[in-house]
PDB file as gemmi writes it, atoms N, CA and C in Angstrom:
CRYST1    1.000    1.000    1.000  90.00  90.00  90.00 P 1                      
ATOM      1  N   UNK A   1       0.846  -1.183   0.000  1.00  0.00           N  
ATOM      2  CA  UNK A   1       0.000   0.000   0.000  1.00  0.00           C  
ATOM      3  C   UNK A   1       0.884   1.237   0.000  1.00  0.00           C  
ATOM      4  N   UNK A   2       0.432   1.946  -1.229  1.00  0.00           N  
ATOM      5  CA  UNK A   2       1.014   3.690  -0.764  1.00  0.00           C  
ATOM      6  C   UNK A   2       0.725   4.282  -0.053  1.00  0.00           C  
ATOM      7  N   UNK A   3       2.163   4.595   0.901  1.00  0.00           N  
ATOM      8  CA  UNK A   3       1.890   5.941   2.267  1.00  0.00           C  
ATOM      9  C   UNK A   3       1.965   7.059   1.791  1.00  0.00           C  
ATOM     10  N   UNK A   4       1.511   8.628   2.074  1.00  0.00           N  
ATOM     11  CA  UNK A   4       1.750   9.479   1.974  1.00  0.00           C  
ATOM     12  C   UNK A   4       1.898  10.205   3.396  1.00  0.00           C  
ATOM     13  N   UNK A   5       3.038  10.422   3.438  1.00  0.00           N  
ATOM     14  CA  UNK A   5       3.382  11.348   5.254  1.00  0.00           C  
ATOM     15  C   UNK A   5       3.167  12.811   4.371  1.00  0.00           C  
ATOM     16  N   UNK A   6       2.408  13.444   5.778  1.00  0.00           N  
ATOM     17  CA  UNK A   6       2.625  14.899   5.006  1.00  0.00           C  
ATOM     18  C   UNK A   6       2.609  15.800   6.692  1.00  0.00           C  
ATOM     19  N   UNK A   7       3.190  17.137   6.674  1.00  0.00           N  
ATOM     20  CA  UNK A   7       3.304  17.964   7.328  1.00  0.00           C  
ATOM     21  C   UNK A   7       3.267  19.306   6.924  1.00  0.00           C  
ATOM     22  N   UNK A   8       2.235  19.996   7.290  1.00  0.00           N  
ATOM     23  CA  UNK A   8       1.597  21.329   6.964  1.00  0.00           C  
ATOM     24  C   UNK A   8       1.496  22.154   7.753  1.00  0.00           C  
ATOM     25  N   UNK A   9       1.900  23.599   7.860  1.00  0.00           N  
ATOM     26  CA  UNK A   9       1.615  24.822   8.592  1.00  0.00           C  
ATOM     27  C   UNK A   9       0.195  26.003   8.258  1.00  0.00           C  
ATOM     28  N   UNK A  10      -0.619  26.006   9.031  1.00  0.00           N  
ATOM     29  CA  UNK A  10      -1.579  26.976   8.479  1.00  0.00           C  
ATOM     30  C   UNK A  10      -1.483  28.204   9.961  1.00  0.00           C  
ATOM     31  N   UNK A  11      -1.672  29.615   9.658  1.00  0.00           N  
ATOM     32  CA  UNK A  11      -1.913  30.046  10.428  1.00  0.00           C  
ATOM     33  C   UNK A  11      -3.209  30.521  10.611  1.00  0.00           C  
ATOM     34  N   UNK A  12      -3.633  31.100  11.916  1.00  0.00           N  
ATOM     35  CA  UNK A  12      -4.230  31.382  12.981  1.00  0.00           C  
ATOM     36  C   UNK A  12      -4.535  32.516  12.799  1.00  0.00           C  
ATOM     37  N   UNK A  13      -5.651  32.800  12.445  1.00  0.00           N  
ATOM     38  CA  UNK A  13      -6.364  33.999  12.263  1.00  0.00           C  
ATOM     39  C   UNK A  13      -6.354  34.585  14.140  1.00  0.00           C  
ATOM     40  N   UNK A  14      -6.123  36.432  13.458  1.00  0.00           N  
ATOM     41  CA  UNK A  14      -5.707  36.994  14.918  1.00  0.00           C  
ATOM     42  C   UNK A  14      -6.821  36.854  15.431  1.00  0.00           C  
ATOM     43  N   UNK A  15      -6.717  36.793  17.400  1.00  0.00           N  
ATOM     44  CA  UNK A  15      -7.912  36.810  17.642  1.00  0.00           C  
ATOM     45  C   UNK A  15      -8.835  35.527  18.286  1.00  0.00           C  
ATOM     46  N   UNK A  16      -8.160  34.732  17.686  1.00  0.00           N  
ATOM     47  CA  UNK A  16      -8.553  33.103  17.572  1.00  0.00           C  
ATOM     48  C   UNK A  16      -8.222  32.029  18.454  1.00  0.00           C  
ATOM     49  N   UNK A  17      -7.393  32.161  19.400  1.00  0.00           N  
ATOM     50  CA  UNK A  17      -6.746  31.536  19.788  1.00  0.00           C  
ATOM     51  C   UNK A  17      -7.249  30.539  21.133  1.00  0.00           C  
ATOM     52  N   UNK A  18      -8.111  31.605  21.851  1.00  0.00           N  
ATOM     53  CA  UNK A  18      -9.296  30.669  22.395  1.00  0.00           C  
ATOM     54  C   UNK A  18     -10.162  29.510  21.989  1.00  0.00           C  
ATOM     55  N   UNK A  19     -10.945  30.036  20.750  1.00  0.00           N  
ATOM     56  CA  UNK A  19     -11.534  29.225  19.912  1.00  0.00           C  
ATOM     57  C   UNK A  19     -10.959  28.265  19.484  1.00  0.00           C  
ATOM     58  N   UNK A  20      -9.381  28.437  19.363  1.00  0.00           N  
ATOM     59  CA  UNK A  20      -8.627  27.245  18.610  1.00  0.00           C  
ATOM     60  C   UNK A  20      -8.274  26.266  19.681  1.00  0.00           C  
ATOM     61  N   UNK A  21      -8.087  26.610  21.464  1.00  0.00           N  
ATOM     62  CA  UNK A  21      -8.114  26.377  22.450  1.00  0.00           C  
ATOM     63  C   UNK A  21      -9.204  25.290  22.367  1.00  0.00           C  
ATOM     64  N   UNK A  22     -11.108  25.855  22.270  1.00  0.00           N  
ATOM     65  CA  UNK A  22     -11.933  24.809  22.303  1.00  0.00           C  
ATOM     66  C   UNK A  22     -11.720  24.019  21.327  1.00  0.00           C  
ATOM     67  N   UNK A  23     -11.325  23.904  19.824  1.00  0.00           N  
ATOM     68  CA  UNK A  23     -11.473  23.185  18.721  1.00  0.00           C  
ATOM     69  C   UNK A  23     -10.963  21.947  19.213  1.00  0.00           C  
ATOM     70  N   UNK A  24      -9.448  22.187  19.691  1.00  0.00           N  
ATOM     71  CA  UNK A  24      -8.595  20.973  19.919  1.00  0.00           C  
ATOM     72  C   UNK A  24      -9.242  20.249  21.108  1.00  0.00           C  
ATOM     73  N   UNK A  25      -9.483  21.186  22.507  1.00  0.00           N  
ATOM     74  CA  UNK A  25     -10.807  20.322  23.340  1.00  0.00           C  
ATOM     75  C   UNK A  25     -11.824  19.429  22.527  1.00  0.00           C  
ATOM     76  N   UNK A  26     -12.200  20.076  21.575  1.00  0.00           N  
ATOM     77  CA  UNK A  26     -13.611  19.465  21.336  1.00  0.00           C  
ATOM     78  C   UNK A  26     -12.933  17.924  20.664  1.00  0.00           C  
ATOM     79  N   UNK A  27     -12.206  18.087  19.734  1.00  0.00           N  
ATOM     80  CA  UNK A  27     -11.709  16.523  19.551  1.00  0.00           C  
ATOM     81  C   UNK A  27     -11.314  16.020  20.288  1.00  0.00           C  
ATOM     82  N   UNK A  28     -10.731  16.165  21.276  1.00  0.00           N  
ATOM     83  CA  UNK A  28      -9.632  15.151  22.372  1.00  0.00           C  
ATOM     84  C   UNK A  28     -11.203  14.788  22.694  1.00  0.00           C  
ATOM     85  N   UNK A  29     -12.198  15.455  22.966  1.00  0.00           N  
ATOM     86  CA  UNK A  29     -13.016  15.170  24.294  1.00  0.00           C  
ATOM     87  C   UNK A  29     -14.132  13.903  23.108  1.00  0.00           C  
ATOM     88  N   UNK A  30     -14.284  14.157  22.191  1.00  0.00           N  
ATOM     89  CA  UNK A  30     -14.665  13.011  21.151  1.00  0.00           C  
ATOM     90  C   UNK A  30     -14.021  12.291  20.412  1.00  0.00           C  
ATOM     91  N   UNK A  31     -12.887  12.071  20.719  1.00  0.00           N  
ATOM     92  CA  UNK A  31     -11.677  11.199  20.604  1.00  0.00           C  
ATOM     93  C   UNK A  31     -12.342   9.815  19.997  1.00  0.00           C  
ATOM     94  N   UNK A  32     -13.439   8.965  20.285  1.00  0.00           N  
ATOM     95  CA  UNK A  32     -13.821   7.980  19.784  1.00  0.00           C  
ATOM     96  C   UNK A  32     -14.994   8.316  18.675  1.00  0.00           C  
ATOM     97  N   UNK A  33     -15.412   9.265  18.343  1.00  0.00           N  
ATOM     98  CA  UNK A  33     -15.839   9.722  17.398  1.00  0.00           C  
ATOM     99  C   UNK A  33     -14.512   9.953  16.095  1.00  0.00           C  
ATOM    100  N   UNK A  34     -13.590  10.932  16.563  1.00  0.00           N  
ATOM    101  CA  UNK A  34     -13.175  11.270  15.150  1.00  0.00           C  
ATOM    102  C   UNK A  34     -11.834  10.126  14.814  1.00  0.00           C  
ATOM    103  N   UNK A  35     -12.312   8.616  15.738  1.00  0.00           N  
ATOM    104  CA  UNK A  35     -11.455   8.191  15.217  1.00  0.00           C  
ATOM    105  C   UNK A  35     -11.962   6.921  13.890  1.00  0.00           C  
ATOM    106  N   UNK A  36     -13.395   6.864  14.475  1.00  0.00           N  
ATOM    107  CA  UNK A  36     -14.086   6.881  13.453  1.00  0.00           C  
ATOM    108  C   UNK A  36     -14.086   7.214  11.921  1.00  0.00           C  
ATOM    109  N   UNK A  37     -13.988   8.800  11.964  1.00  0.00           N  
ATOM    110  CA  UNK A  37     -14.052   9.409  10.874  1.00  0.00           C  
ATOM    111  C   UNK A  37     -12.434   8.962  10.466  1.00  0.00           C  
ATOM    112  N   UNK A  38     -11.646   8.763  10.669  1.00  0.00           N  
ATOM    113  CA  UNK A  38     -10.416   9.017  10.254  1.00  0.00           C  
ATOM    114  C   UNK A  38     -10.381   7.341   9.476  1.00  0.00           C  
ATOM    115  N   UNK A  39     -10.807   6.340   9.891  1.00  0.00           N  
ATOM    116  CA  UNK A  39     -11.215   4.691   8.816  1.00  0.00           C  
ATOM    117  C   UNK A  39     -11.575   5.163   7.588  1.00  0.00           C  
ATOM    118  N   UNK A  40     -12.616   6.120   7.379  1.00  0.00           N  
ATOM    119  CA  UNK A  40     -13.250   6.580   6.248  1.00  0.00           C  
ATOM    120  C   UNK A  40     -12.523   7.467   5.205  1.00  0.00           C  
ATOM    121  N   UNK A  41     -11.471   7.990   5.912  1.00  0.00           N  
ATOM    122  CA  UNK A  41     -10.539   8.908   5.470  1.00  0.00           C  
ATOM    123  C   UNK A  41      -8.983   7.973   4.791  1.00  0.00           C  
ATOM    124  N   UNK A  42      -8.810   6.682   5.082  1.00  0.00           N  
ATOM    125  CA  UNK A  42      -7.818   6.085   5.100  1.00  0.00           C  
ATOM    126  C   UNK A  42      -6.780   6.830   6.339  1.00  0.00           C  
ATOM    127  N   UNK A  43      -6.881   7.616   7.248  1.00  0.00           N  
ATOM    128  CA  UNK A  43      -5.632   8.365   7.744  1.00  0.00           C  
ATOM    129  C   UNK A  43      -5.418   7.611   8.884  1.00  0.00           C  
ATOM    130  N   UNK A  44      -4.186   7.240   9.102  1.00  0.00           N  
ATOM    131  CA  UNK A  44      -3.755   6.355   9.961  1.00  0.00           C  
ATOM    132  C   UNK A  44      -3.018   6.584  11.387  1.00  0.00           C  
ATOM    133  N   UNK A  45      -2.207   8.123  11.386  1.00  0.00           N  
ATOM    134  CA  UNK A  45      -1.960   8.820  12.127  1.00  0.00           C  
ATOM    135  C   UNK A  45      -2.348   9.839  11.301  1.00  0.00           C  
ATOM    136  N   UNK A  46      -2.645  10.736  12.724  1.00  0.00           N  
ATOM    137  CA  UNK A  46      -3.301  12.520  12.522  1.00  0.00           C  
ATOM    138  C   UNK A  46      -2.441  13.365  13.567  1.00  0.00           C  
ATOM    139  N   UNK A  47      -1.593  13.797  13.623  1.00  0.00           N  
ATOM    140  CA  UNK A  47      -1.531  15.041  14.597  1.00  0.00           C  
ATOM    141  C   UNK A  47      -1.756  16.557  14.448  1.00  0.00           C  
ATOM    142  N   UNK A  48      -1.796  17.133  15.618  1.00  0.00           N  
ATOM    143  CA  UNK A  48      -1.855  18.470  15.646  1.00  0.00           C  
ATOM    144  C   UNK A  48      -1.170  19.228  16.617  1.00  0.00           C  
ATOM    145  N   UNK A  49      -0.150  20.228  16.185  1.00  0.00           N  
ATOM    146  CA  UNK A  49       0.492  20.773  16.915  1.00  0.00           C  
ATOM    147  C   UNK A  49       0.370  22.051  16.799  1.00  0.00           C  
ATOM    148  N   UNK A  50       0.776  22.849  17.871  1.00  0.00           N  
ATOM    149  CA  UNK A  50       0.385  24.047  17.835  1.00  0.00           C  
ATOM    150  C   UNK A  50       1.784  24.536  18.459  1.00  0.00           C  
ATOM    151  N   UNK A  51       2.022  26.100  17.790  1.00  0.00           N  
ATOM    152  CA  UNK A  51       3.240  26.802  17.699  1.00  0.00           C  
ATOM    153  C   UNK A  51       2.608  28.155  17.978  1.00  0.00           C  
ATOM    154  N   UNK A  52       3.492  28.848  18.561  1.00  0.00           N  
ATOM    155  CA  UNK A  52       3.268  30.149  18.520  1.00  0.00           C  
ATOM    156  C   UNK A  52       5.082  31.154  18.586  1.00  0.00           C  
ATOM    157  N   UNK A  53       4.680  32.198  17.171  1.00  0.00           N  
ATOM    158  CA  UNK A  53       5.833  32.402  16.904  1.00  0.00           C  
ATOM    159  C   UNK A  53       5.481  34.262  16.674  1.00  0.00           C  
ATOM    160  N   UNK A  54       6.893  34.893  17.380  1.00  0.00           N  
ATOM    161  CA  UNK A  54       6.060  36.271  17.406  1.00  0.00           C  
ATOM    162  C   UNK A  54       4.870  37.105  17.627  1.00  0.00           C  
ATOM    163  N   UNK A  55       4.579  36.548  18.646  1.00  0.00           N  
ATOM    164  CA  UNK A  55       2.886  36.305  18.403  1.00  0.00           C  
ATOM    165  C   UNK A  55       1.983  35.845  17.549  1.00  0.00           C  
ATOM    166  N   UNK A  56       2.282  35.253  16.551  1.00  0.00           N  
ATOM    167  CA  UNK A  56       1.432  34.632  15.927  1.00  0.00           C  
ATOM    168  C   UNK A  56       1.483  33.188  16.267  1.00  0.00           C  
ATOM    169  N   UNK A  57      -0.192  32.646  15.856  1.00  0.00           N  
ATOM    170  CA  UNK A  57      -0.168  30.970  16.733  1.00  0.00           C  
ATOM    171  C   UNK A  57      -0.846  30.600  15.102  1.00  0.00           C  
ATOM    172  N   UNK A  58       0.196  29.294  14.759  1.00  0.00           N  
ATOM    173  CA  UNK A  58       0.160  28.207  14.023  1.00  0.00           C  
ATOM    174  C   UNK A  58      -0.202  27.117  13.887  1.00  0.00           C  
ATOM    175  N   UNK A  59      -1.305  25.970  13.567  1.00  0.00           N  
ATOM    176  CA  UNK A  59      -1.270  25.323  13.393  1.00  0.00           C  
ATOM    177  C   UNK A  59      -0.759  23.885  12.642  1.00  0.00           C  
ATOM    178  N   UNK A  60       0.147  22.799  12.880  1.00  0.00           N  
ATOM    179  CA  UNK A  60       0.459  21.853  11.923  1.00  0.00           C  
ATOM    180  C   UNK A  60       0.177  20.736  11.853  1.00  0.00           C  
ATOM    181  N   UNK A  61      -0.373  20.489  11.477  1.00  0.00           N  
ATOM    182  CA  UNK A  61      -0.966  19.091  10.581  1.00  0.00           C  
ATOM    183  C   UNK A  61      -0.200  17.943  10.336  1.00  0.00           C  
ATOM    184  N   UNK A  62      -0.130  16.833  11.132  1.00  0.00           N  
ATOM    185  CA  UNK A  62       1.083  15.604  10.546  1.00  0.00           C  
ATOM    186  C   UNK A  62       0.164  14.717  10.556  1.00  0.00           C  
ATOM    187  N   UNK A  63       0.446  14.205   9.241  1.00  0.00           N  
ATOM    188  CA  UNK A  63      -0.518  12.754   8.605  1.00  0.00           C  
ATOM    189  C   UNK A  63       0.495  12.010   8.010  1.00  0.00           C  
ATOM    190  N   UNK A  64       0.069  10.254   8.046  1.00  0.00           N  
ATOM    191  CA  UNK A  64       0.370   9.544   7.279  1.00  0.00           C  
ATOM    192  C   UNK A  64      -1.209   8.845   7.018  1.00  0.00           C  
ATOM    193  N   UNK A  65      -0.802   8.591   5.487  1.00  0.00           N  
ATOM    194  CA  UNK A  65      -2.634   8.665   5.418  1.00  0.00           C  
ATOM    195  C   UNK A  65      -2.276   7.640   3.656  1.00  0.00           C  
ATOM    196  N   UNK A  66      -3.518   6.464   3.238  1.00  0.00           N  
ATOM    197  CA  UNK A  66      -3.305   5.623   2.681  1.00  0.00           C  
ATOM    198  C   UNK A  66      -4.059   6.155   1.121  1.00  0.00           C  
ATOM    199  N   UNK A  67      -3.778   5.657   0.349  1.00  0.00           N  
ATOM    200  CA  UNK A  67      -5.129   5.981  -0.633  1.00  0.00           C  
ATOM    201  C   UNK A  67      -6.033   5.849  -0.875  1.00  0.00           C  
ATOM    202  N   UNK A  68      -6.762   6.592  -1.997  1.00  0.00           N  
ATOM    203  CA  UNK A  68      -8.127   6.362  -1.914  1.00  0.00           C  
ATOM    204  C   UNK A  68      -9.363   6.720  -0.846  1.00  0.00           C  
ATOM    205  N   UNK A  69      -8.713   7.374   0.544  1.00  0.00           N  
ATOM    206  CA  UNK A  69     -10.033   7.059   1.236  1.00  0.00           C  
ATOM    207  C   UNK A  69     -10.875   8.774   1.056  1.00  0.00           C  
ATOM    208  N   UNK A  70     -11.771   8.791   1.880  1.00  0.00           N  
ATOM    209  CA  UNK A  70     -13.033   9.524   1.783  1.00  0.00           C  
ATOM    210  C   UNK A  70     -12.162  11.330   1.765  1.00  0.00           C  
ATOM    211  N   UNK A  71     -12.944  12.345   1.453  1.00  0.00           N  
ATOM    212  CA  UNK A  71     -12.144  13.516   1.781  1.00  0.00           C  
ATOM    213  C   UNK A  71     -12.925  14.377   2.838  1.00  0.00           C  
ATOM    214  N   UNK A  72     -12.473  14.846   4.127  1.00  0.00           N  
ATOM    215  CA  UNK A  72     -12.795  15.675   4.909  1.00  0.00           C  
ATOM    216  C   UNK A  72     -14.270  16.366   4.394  1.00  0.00           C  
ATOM    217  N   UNK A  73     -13.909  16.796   3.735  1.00  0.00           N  
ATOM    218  CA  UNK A  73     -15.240  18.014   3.111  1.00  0.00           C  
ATOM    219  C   UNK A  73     -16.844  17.338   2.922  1.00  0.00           C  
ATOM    220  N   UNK A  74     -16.214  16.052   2.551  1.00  0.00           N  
ATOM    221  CA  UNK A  74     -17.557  15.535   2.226  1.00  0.00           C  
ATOM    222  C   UNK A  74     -18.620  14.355   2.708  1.00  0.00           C  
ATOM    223  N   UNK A  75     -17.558  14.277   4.347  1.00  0.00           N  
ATOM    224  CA  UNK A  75     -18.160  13.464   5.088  1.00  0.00           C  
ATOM    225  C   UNK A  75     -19.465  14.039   5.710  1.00  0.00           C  
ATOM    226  N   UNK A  76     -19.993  12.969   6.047  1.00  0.00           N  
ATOM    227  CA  UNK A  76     -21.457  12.702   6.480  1.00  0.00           C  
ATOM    228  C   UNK A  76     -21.244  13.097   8.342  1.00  0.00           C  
ATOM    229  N   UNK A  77     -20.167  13.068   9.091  1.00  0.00           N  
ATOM    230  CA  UNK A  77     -20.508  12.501  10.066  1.00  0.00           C  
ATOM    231  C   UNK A  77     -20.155  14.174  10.663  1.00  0.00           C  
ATOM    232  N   UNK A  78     -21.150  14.240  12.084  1.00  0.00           N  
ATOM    233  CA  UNK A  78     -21.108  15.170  12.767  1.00  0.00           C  
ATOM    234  C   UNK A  78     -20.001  16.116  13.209  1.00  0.00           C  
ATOM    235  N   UNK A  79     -19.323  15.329  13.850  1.00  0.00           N  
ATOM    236  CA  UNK A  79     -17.679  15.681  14.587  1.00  0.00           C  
ATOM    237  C   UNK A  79     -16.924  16.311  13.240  1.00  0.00           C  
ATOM    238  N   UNK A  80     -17.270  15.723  12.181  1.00  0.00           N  
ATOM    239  CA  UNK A  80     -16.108  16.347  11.089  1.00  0.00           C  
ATOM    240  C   UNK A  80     -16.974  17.841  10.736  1.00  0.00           C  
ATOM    241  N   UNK A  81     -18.225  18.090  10.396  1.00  0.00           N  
ATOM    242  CA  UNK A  81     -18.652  19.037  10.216  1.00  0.00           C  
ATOM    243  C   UNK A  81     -18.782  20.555  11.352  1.00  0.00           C  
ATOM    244  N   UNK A  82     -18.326  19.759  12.453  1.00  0.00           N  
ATOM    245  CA  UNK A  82     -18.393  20.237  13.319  1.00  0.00           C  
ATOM    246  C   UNK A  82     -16.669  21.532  13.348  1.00  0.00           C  
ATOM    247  N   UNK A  83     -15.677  20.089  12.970  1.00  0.00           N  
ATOM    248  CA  UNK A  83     -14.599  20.029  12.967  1.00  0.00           C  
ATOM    249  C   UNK A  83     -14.371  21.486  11.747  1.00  0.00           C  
ATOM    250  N   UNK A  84     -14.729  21.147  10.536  1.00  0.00           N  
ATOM    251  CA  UNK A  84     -14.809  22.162   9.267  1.00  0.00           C  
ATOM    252  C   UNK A  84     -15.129  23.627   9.773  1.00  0.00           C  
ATOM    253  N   UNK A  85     -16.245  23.682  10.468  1.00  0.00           N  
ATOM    254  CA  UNK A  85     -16.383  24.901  11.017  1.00  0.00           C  
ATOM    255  C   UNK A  85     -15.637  25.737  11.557  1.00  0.00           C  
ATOM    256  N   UNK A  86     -14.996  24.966  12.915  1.00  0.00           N  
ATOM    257  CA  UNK A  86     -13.839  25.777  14.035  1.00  0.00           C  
ATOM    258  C   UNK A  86     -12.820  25.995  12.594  1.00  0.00           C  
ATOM    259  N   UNK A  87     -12.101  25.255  11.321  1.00  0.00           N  
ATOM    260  CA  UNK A  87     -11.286  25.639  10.750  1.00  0.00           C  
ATOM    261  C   UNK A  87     -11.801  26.249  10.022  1.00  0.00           C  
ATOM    262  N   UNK A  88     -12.858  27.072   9.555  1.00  0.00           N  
ATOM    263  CA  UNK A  88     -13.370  27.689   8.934  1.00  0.00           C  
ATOM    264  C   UNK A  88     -13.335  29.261   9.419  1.00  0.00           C  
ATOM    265  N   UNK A  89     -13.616  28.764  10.890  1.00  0.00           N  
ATOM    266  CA  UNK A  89     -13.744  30.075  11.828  1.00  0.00           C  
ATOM    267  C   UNK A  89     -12.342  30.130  12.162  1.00  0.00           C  
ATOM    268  N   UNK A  90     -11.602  29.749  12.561  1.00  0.00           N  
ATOM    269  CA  UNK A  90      -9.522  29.937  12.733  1.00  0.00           C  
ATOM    270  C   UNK A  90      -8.788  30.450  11.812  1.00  0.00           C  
ATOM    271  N   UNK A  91      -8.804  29.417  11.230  1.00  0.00           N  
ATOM    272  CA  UNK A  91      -7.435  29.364  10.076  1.00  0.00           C  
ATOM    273  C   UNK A  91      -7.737  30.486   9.188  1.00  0.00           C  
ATOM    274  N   UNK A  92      -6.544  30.872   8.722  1.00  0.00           N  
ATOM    275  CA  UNK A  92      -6.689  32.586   8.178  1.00  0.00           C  
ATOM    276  C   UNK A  92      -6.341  32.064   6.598  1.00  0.00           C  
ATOM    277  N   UNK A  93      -7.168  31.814   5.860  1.00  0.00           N  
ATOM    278  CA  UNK A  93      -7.270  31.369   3.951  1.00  0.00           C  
ATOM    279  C   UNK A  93      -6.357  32.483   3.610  1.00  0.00           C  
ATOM    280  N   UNK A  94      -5.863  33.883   3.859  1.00  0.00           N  
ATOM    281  CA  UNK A  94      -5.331  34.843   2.766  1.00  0.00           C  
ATOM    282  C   UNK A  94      -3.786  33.925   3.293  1.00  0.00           C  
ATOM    283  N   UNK A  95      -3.241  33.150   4.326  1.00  0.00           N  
ATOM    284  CA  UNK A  95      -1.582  33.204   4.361  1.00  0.00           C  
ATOM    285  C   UNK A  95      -1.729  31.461   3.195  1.00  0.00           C  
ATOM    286  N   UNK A  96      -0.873  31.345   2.555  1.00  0.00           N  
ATOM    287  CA  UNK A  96      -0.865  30.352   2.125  1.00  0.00           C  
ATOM    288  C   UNK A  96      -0.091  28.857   2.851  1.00  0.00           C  
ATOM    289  N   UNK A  97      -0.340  27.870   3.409  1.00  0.00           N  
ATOM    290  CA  UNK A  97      -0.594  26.751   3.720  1.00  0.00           C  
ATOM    291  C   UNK A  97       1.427  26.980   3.324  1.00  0.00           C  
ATOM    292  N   UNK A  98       1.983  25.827   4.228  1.00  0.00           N  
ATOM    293  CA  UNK A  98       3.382  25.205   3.891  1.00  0.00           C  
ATOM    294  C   UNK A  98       3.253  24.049   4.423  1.00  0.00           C  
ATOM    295  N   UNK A  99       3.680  23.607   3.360  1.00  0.00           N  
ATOM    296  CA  UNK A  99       3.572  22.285   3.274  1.00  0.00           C  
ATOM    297  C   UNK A  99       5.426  21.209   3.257  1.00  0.00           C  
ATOM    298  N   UNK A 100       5.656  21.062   4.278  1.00  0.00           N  
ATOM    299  CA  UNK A 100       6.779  20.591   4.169  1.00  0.00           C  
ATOM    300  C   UNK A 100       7.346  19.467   3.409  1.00  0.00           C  
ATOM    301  N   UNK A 101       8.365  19.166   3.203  1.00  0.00           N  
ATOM    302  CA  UNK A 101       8.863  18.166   2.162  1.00  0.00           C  
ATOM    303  C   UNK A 101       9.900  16.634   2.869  1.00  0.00           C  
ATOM    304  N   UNK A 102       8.968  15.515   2.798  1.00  0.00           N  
ATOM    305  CA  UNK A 102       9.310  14.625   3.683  1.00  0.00           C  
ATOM    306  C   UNK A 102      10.303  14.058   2.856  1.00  0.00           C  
ATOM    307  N   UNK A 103      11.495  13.951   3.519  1.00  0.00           N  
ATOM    308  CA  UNK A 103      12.788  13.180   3.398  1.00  0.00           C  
ATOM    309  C   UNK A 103      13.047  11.855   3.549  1.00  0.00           C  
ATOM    310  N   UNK A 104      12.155  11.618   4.764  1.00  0.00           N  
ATOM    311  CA  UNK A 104      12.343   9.756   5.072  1.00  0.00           C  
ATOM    312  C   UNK A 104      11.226   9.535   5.805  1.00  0.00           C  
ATOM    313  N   UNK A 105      10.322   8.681   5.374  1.00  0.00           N  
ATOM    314  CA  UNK A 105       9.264   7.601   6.495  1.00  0.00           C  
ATOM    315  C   UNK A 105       9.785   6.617   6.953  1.00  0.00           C  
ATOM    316  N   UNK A 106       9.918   6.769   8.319  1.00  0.00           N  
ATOM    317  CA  UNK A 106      10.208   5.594   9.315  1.00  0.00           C  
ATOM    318  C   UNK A 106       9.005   4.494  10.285  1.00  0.00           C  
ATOM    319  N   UNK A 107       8.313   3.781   9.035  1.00  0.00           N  
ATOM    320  CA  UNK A 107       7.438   2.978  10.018  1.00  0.00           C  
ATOM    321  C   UNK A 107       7.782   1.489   9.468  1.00  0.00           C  
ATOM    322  N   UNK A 108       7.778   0.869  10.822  1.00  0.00           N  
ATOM    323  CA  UNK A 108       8.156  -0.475  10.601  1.00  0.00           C  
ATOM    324  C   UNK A 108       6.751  -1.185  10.345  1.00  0.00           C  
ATOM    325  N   UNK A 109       7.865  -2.587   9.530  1.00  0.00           N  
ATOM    326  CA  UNK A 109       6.390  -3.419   9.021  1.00  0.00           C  
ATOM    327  C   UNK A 109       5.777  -3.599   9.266  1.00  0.00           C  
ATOM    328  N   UNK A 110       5.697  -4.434  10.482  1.00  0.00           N  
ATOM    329  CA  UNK A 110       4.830  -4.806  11.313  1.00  0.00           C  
ATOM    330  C   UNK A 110       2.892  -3.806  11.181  1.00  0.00           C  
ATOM    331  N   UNK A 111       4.027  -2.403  11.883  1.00  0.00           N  
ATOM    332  CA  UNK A 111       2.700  -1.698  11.376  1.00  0.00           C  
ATOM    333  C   UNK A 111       2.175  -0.967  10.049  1.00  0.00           C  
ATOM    334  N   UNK A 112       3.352  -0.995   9.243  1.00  0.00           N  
ATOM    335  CA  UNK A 112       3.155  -0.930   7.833  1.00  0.00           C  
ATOM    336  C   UNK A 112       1.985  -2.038   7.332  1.00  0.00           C  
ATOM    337  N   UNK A 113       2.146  -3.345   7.950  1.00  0.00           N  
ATOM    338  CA  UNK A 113       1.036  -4.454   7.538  1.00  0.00           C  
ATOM    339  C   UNK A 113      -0.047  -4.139   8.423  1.00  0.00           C  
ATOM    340  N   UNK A 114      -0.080  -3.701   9.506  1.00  0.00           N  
ATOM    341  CA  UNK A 114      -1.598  -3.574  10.140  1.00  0.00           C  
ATOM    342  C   UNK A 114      -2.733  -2.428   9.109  1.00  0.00           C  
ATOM    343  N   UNK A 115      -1.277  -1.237   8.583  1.00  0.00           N  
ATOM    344  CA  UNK A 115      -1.935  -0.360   7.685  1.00  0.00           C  
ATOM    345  C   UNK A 115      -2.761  -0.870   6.618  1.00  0.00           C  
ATOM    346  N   UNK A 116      -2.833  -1.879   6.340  1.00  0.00           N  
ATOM    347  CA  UNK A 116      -3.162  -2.475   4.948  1.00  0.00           C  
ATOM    348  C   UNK A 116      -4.566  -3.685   4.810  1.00  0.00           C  
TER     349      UNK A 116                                                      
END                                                                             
């Protein structure tokens, strides 16, 4: 199976940072919900990290995620629509997205075969 690792920076609309405070609550606290959504998605690991640089607060995105599966936007299920919103209401669309450039994936077989 093809992996794709990816790691992305979006920033944080000013202002936001509370809200971005509940967003990440609201998943941890439905944690068995969006792990759900993430089967449908093929994504196998998801993280989210948060940076704050000069005052500005960043969000980044680390996935390894399989092909083919469902896309965010067009799921059915609550938690993700829920989810679309808070990034709708955060993330600031005028900075453009960086998207970093992965050098080496390090996952062993073992769970390379559970991926599959």
């Amino acid at each position: 199976m093809k992996l794709t690792a990816e790691l992305s920076r979006f920033k944080v609309k000013e202002g936001k940072n509370e809200t971005v405070d509940h967003w990440m609550g609201f998943l941890n606290e439905h944690m068995e919900k969006v792990l759900l959504t993430l089967n449908d998605e093929k994504m196998f690991v998801e993280t989210i990290f948060k940076e704050e640089i000069g005052g500005t607060t960043y969000l980044y995105w680390h996935s390894v995620q399989g092909q083919g599966g469902a896309e965010l936007e067009s799921s059915s299920h609550e938690v993700d629509k829920k989810h679309m919103a808070y990034w709708n209401d955060c993330i600031d669309s005028s900075y453009e997205s960086v998207d970093m450039d992965a050098q080496v994936v390090m996952i062993q077989e073992k769970v390379r075969g559970a991926m599959d």
